[in-house]
C-alpha angles and dihedrals in degrees: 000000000000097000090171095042088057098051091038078064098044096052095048088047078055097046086039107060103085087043085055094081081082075076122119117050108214102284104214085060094094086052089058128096121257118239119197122193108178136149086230127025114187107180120189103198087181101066086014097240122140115187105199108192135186113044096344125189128192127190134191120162097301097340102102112169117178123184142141092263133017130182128198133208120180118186123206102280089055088256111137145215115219116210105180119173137174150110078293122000108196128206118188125186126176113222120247125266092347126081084244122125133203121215131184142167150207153127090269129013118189115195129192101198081187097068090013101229128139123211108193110193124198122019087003121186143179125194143179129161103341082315107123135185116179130174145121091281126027114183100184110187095205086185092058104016093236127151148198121189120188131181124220094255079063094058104040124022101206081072103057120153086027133105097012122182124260130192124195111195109184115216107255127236111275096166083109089053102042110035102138111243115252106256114231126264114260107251117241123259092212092053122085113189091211104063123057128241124252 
């Protein structure tokens, strides 16, 4: 149905597979406990929603979101539900078992801390190390390290040829790879390894 829109995938899985080391948000993250610093705090126990407004942080192990509103919503297993929005709202993650962070950005970032996927909305971005993704909608799968990156002419038709996505992959460090091995001292003429030296 959305030809374009396939091989525009296919191509980014392509372009993406060497970004996707930015994969695996820190496991243990959805076992910590969430902070909330906020200027307002409204909580609905009833339907288990709690709306934090003015320069509002939330922490959880190394996921750290800050944005002007967001807006919580837990099921009944504890699971939530993360609405962050701003000009702009910020998600940070750090990756598992390397000293390696994730960063993105939008006007609105909704997290699922259940199925552990974040969907950044309007001048989205996603950035690690110099690599950079940016578009009009970001999904970003922490657990798999999957992405999907659209531009606005993806999303709505009447803008077509706007708002394209761009993706910046630095070149990574070969030095390891490629250190020229140190070539061997010449042997000397006046020495003869079969007799000894005086």
């Amino acid at each position: 149905m959305y030809p374009q829109k396939d091989k525009l995938s296919l191509l980014l899985w392509l372009l993406l597979a060497c970004f996707s080391t930015l994969a695996f948000a820190e496991r243990a993250d959805r076992d910590k406990p969430m902070q909330m610093e906020a200027d307002r705090v409204t909580v609905d126990d009833v339907n288990q929603t709690s709306i934090f407004e003015g320069n509002v942080q939330m922490r959880q192990g190394t996921l750290f979101i800050e944005a002007s509103r967001i807006v919580i919503a837990q099921d009944k297993k504890g699971f939530s539900q993360v609405t962050a929005t701003g000009q702009l709202a910020h998600f940070r993650q750090k990756r598992d078992g390397v000293d390696e962070v994730a960063e993105g950005y939008g006007e609105r970032i909704e997290y699922d801390n259940f199925i552990e996927v974040a969907n950044f909305y309007g001048q989205a971005r996603v950035k690690r190390e110099g690599d950079d993704v940016r578009g009009e909608h970001i999904i970003y799968n922490t657990k798999t390290g999957v992405f999907e990156v659209f531009g606005s002419n993806m999303q709505k038709p009447e803008t077509a040829g706007k708002g394209r996505v761009t993706i910046v992959i630095q070149p990574k460090d070969k030095t390891a790879e490629t250190a020229p091995i140190a070539p061997t001292p010449p042997a000397n003429p006046s020495t003869n390894p079969a007799t000894p030296q005086p």
